[in-house]
C-alpha positions in Angstrom: 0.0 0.0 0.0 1.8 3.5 -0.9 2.3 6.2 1.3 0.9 9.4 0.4 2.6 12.7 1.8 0.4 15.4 3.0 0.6 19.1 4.2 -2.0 21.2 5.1 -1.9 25.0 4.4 -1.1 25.8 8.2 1.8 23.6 7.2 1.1 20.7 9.0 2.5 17.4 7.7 1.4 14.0 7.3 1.9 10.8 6.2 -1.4 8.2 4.8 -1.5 4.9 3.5 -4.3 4.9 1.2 -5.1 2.0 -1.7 -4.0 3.2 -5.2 -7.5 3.3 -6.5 -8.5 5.8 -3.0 -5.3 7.9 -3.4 -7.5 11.1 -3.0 -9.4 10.3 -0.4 -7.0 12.6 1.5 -7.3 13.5 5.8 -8.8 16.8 6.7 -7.2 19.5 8.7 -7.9 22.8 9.6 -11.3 21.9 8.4 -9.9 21.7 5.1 -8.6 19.0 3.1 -5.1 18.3 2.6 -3.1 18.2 -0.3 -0.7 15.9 -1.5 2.9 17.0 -1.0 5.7 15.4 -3.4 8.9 15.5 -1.5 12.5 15.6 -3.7 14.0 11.8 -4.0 17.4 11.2 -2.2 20.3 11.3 -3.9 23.5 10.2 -3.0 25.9 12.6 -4.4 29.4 10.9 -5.6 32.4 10.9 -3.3 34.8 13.3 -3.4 38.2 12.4 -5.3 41.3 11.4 -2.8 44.7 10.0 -3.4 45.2 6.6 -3.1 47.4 5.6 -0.2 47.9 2.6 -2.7 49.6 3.9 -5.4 49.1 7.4 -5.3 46.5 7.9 -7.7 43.8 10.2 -7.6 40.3 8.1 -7.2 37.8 10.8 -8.9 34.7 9.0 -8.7 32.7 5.6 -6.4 33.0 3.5 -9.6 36.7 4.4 -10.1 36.6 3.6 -6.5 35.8 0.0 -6.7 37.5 -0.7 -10.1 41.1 0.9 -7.4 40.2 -1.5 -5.0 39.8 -4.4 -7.2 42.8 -3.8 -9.4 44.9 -3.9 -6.1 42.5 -6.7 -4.8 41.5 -4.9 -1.3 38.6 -4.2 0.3 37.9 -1.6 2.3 37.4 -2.4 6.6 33.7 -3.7 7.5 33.5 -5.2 4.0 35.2 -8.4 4.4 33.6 -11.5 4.0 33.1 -13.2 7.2 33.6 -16.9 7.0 30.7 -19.2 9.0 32.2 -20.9 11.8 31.5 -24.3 12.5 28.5 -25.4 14.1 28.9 -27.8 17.2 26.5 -29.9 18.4 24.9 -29.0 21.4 23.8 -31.2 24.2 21.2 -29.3 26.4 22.1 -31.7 29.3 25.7 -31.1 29.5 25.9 -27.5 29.9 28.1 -27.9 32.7 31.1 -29.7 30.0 30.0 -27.2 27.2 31.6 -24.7 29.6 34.5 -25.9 30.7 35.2 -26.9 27.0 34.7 -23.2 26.0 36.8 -22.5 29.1 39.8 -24.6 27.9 39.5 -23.4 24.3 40.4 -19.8 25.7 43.3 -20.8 27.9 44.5 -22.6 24.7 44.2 -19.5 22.6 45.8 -17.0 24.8 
């Protein structure tokens, strides 16, 4: 179901789910009925061109961006493909051993 801004002449805004075939049946306020109000789409505007700690080019756009960090096969931090760990099987009765096992596999790794 779409969503239908509204504003009101006093400026009042609002925001009505309405069927496609009722799209005016609008809400009243002020004892008036509201009009439909078109808001601008966002945008993301394109990143700003930096020097590549790389190589020392100068990265001018986001698709020159990915085609920099590709070339040098990188990937930028929060990106990275995280691997699935493997899945243990776990025995609600022996909670008491599932700790202690978790226990000993810290004192192995530090």
């Amino acid at each position: 179901m779409p969503i239908y801004p509204c504003k009101c002449e006093c400026g009042h805004y609002e925001e009505v789910f309405r069927t496609v075939d009722k799209y005016r049946d609008l809400p009243s306020h002020c004892d008036k009925q509201m009009k439909r109000y078109f808001t601008p789409t966002n945008v993301m505007a394109d990143m700003k061109e930096y020097q590549s700690p790389l190589d020392g080019s100068v990265v001018r756009s986001r698709k020159h961006h990915r085609d920099h960090m590709k070339r040098h096969d990188v990937i930028e931090v929060g990106n990275e493909r995280i691997k699935p760990g493997l899945k243990k099987d776990y025995n609600p009765g022996n909670i008491r051993g599932d700790i202690q096992g978790a226990i000993n596999d810290l004192k192995r790794v530090s």
